[in-house]
N, C-alpha and C positions, 0 to 999 in steps of 0.2 A: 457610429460606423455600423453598419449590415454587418449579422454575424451569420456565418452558415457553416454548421460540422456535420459530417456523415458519421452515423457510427455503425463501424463494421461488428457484427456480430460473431461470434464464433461457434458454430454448432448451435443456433436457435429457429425456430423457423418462423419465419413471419405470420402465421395464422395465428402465434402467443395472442396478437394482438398490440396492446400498449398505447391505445387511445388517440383520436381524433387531433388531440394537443399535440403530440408526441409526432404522427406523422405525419402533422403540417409542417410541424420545422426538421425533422429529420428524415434519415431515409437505412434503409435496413439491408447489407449487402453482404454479399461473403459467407453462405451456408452453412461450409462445410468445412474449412479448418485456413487461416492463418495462410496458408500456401495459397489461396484461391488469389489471394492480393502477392504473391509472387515473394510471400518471405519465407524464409528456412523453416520448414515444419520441424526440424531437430531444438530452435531454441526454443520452444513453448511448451515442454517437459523435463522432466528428472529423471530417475531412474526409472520410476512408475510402477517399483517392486518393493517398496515399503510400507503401502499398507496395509498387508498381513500382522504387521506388529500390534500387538491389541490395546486398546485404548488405555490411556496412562491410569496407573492408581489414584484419584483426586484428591489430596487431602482439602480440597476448598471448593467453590463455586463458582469461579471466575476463569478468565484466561487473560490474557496481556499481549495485545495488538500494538505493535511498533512500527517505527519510520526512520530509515538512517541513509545519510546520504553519505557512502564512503566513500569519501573524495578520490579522486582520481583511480577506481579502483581497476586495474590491471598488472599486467606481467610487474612491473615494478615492485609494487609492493606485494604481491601474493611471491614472490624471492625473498619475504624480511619475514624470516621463521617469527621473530619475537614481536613482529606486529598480527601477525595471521595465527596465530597462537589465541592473543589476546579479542582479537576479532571474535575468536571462536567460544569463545567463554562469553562476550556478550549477546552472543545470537543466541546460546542457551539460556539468555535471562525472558525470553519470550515466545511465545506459541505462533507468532507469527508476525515475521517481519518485511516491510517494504522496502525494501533497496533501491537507491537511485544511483546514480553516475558511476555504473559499470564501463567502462573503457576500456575495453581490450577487443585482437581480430582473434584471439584464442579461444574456441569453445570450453576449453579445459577446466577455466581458471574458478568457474561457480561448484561445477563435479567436484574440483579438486577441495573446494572449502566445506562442500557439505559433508565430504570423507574426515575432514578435522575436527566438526563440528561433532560428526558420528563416532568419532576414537574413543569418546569415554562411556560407549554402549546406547548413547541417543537412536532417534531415527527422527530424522531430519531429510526432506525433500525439498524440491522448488519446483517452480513454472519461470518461463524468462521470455520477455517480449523481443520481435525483433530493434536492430540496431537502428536508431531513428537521429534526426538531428538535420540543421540546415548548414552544418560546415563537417568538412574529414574528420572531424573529431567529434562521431556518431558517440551516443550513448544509448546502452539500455537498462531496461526496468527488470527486477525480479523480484516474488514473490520464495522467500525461505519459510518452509513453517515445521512444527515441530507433526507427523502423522499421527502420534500416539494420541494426540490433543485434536486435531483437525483436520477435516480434509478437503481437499479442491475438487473442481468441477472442473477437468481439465478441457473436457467439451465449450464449454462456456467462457474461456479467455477471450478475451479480444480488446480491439485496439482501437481506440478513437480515431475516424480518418478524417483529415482537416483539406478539405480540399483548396481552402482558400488562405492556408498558410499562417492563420492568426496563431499556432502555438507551435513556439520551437518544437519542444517534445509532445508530441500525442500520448495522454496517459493509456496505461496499460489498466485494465481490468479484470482483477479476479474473484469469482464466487467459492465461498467456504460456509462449512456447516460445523460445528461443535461433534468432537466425537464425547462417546461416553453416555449419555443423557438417552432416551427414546429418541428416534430422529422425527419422531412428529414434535415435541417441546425442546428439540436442541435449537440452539441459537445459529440462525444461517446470517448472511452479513456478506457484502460484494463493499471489494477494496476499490480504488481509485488512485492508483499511486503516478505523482504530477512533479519534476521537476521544473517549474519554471523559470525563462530567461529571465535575471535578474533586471536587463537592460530595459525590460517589456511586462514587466508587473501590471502597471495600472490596463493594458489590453488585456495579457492572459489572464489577471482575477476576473474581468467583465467574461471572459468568453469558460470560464469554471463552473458561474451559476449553470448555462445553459447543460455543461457535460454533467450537474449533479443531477439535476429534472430529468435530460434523456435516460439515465442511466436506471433512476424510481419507474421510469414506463418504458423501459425497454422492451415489457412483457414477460420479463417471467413472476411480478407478482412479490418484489422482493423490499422493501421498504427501506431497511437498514441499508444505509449506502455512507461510506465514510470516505474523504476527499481525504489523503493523505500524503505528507512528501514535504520536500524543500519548496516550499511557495515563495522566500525571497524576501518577505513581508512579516510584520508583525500582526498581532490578531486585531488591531486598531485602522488595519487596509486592508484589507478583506477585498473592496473593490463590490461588483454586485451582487459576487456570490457571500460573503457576508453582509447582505440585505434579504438574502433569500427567506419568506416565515417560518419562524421556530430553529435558524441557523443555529447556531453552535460551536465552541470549539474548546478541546479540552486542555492547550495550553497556553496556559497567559501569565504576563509580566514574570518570566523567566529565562535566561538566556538559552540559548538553543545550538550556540558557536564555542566551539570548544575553547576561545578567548575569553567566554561570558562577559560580552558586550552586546549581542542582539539575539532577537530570537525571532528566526526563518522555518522553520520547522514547524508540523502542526498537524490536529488531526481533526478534521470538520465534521459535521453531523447532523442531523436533524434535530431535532430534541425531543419534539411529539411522537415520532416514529421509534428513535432509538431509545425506547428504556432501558432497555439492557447496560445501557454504560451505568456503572455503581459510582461513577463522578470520584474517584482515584486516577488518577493521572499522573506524569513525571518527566523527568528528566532523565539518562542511565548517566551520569557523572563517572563517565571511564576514567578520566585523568587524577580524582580522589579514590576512587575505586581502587584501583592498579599502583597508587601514592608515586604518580609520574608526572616528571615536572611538563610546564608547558611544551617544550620542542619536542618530549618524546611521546606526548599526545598527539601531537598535532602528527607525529608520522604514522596515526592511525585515521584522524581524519580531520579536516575543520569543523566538523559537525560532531555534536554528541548526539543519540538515540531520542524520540520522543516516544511516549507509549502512553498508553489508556484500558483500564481493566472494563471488561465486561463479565456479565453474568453466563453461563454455559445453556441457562433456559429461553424460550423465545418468548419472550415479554416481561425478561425479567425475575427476580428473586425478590419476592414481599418484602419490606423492609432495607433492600438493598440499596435501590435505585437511588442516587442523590440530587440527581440533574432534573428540574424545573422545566417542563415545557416553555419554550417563548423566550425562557432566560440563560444569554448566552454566559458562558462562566468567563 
């Protein structure tokens, strides 16, 4: 099947360039913010006043890049004090998390969590794509990260546009750079965060390779590109974008479902480009975590956390790196 995606840019301008390859099969539109394609420019920031907070004391080298899909996450459950409690205590397990199946028509409900997440003196922001989906039960994408640790290019979000309908959800893209470090040796890195329809795995992994290539020559120069999210799939269907060279993915033969029966979750990667990953990776096992049986896990989500440490330098910490170009883990 003929694949064709647009991808909208946000804030880049097409003279970046991004190669001959690149603008034969894509196309470059939307200059200037989010609103030009007619979405609420209010959901594609935070407060945008936290990062005056000065970069975290480091006792290590590394950060910890996460993926969580909270299931059905709206008015519902941000009402269940002892589930959104506990929420908030796992998103301070990481510098910067992907969030999927946000559901709610409430702007409040992300504000409202990043204030819980911030009660024990954190500073915690987000960026949030618009609400996308092909049935009334739109979802969206966010990006929560820790500012003291990292920060975004809020200029540079944007949204995959699929003009031919191959993916339920259009993943939302964000660029981050490592605070702390010189910012010529800190580690920059553009997220990919992809719920896919479960019903439509073997299309949307084929049409994933394509959004990982666009995304390395989109023009600005950035190599490090990580596909992250509920992909549906084990690391063993991948589909073509785990045939792409030097693929990668950092979790394997570990459940990913808070029933620990499969593992849908996942964080994809280059492996020649991304040295920076020090090949530590995981699970966050809330439900041992928290010593909570399964049904009072599961009203936090079907999904447990996946994450993946990286190095704070750009290309890596001598002796760190564990990941084998070519060889996917």
């Amino acid at each position: 099947m003929p694949k064709k995606l647009v991808v909208t840019i946000v804030g880049l301008l097409v003279a970046l360039g991004g190669g001959w390859a690149f603008l034969q099969k894509f196309q470059i539109k939307g200059l200037d913010s989010l609103a030009i394609e007619s979405r609420d420019p209010t959901l594609t920031s935070g407060s945008g006043d936290m990062l005056t907070a000065p970069p975290v004391q480091r006792t290590g080298e590394t950060i910890r890049v996460a993926s969580f899909n909270i299931q059905v996450f709206g008015t519902s459950k941000s009402n269940k004090p002892h589930v959104m409690e506990k929420l908030a205590v796992i998103a301070r397990q990481f510098d910067v998390i992907a969030i999927q199946e946000i559901r709610s028509k409430d702007n409040g409900i992300i504000p409202a969590f990043i204030d819980l997440i911030n009660s024990t003196g954190r500073h915690y922001d987000f960026v949030i794509g618009p609400r996308i989906g092909r049935t009334v039960s739109t979802e969206q994408y966010c990006f929560i990260f820790d500012t003291q640790s990292v920060e975004v290019d809020r200029a540079q979000l944007y949204t995959v546009e699929d003009p031919d309908d191959l993916l339920h959800r259009e993943p939302l893209i964000g660029c981050f750079r490592v605070r702390g470090p010189d910012p010529n040796r800190a580690f920059t890195f553009t997220l990919v965060n992809i719920h896919t329809d479960p019903d439509e795995t073997d299309l949307e992994l084929d049409v994933l390779d394509d959004v990982f290539v666009a995304v390395q020559n989109d023009g600005r120069g950035e190599d490090d590109v990580l596909i992250l999210g509920d992909l549906n799939v084990d690391d063993r269907n991948l589909g073509e974008l785990g045939q792409l060279p030097n693929i990668a993915w950092c979790i394997s033969g570990v459940p990913t479902n808070t029933r620990g029966t499969k593992l849908y979750d996942n964080i994809v990667y280059d492996s020649l480009a991304t040295r920076e990953f020090t090949g530590r990776a995981g699970v966050f096992d809330f439900m041992r975590h928290f010593n909570l049986t399964e049904q009072e896990a599961l009203e936090i989500s079907d999904h447990v956390p996946v994450w993946a440490e990286f190095s704070i330098y750009e290309g890596g910490t001598p002796g760190q790196v564990a990941a084998q170009p070519g060889q996917p883990r």
